[in-house]
N, C-alpha and C positions, 0 to 999 in steps of 0.2 A: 379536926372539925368533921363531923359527919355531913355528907348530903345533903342533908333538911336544912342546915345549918348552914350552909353553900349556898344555897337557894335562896333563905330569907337574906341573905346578904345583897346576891346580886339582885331581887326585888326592892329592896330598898336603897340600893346603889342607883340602877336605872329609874327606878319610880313608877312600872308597871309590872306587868303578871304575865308580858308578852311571850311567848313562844312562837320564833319563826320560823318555819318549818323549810329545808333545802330541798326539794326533791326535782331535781333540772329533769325537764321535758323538750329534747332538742329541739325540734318541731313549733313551740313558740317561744324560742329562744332566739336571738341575729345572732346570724349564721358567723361562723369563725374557721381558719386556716385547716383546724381539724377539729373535731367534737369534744375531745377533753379541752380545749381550746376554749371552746362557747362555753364549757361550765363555768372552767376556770374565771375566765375573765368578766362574766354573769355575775357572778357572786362578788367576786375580790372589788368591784365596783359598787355593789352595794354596802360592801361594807365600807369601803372610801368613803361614799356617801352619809356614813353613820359616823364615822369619824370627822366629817365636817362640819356635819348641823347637831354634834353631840346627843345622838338618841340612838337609843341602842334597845333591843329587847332584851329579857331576863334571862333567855336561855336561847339556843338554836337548835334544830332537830333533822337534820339527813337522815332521809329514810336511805340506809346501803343498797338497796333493791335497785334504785335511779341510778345509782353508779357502777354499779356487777355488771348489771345487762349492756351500758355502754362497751367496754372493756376494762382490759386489766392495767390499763395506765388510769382510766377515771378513777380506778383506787386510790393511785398515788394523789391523783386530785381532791377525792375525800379527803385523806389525811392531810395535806395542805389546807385545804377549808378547816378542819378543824384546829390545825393551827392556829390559822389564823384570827379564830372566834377566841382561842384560849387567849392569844398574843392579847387581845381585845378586854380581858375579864368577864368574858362570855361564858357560861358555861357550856356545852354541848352532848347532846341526848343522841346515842348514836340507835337511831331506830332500825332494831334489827331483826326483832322479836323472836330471839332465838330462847334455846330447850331441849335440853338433853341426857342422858347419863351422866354422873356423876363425872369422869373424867375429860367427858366430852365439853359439858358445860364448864369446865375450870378452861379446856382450851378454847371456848368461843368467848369467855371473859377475858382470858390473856389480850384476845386478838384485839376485843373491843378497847380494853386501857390500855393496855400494853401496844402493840401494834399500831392502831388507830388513836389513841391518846383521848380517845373520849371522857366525860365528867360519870356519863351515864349510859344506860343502855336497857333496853324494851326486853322483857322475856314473856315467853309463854307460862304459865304456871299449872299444866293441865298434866305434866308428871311428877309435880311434888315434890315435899323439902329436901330429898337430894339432887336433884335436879336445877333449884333457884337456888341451893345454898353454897353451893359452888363462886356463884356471883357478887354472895355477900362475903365471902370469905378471901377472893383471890385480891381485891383492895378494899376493906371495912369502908374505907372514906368514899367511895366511891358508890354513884346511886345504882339502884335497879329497881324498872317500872315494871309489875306486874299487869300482864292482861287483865282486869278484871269485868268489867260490865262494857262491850262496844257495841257500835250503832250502825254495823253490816246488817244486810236483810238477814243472811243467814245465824247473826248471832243467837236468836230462838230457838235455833235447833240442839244448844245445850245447855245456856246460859241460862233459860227460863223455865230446866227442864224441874222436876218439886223433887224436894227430898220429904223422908217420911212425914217431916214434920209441917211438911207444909210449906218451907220457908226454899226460893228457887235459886239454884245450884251456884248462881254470883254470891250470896250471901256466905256458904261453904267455902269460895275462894276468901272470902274478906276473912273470913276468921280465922283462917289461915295465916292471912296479910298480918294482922297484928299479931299472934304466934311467932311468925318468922322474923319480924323486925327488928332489926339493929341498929337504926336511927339514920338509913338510906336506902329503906326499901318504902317504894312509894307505887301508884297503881294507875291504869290507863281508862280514864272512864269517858265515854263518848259524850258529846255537848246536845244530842237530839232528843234529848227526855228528861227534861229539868224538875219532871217531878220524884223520877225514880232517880234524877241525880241528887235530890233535897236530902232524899231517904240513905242512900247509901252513906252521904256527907254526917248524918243524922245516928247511923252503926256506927260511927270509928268516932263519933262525939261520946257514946254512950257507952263504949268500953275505955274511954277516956284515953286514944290512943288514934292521935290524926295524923295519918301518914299524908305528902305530896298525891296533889291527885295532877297527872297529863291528862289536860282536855279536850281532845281535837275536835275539829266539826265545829269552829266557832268564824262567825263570816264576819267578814270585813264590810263596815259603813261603807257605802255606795259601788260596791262592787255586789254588779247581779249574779246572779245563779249562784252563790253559795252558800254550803251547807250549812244547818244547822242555825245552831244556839247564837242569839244576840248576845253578846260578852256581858254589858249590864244583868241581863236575863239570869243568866252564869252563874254571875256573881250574888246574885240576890239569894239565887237557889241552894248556891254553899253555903253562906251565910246565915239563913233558916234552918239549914240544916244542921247549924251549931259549928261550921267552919270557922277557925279564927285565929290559924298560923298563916301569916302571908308568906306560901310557899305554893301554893296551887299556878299550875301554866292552863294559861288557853291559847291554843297553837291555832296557825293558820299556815299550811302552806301556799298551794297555788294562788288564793287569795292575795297574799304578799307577793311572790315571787312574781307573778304575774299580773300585778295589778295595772301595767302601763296598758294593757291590751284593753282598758275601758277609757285610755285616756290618749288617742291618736296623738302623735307628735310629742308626747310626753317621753324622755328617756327614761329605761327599765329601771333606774338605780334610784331618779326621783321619787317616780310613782313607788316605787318598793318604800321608800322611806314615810313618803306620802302617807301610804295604807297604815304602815306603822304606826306613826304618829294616830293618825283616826281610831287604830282600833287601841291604842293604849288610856286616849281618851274616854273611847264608850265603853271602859273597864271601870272607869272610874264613878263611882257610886256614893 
């Protein structure tokens, strides 16, 4: 079973397009014995919680960044969390956006399946198909999300830089994207430009070749200050744009993880599920 094919399962299993994104922020986290402590038991709560009121998201996504800079035991705590999402028939995207030489990249794929037992994992794609093809090669079945189009202020300063023909430098990575595909390579496209995300949905329709898009920057119903893209909005702009495998995620991390902080006295595990629930709904179109 390829990826893609992984994907539409657990979307159809769950009944959303959810991607929840883990990236623990000790600082609005309750506080625990020690710090690998607060992730730990942060998390493994909310998934209790999914395990009781039976909702679950399509996918989960630890950014490894929130857990390195912790220490070297919050690894071990990654690797537990992802367990625990696989124990679950969760898939997990282990976001890590790595990129390298050829040998270098078969050992940062070992570590992401292999070591960490992830479904999936983020690369960079700005050194090229030996560099991503290392990823599709060290487990076929296994996904890998290319950078393609993000929604940093700095993403301008390459992504929209023109080639001869006119046509700016993400379009060069997409065509890449479908080149490279083995039916679990899929791409990271930011949620804050639904018209340039119609357009690009619109490329991989017209080469007849729709790879997973990861969407992040999608906010969550009644949680203020967050980024981006309304999930409906999202969904509309794939869908014009000729999208029509349900395998596309729209992620939210702190959104989710931290949703109890717009709801005083609420504990973190409800409101996590709470958010869940809301934004799987405003998926639905």
């Amino acid at each position: 079973m390829t990826f893609s094919e992984l994907l539409e399962r657990s979307v159809a299993r769950v009944g959303n397009p959810i991607c929840f994104g883990m990236d623990p922020v000790l600082k609005r986290m309750p506080a625990a014995s020690a710090p690998e402590e607060a992730i730990r038991s942060f998390y493994l709560s909310i998934f209790d919680e999914m395990d009781r009121r039976k909702v679950y998201p399509a996918a989960v996504k630890p950014n490894s960044a929130y857990y390195e800079q912790v220490s070297v035991e919050a690894l071990l705590v990654l690797r537990e969390l992802v367990g625990a999402a696989r124990d679950r028939g969760i898939p997990v995207i282990l976001d890590a956006k790595r990129g390298d030489i050829g040998k270098s990249s078969a050992a940062y794929a070992q570590a992401a399946f292999g070591t960490m037992g992830a479904d999936a994992v983020t690369v960079s794609p700005y050194m090229g198909g030996d560099s991503v093809g290392p990823f599709l090669k060290v487990a076929p079945e296994r996904g890998v999300y290319a950078l393609l189009r993000t929604s940093n202020p700095g993403a301008a300063d390459l992504q929209d830089q023109r080639r001869e023909d006119g046509a700016p430098f993400w379009q060069a990575v997409a065509e890449k994207l479908v080149e490279w595909d083995n039916g679990s390579l899929g791409a990271v496209v930011g949620a804050t430009n639904l018209a340039e995300m119609e357009k690009i949905a619109g490329f991989f329709a017209s080469k007849g070749h729709e790879i997973p898009f990861l969407i992040p920057g999608v906010g969550v119903p009644g949680v203020a200050g967050q980024q981006g893209g309304e999930a409906a909005a999202v969904v509309r702009a794939m869908r014009a744009g000729g999208a029509k495998r349900a395998f596309h995620l729209l992620n939210s991390s702190s959104g989710l993880s931290f949703a109890y902080e717009a709801r005083p006295g609420t504990a973190p595990e409800i409101a996590a599920v709470d958010a869940l629930e809301a934004l799987a709904e405003s998926a639905k179109i």
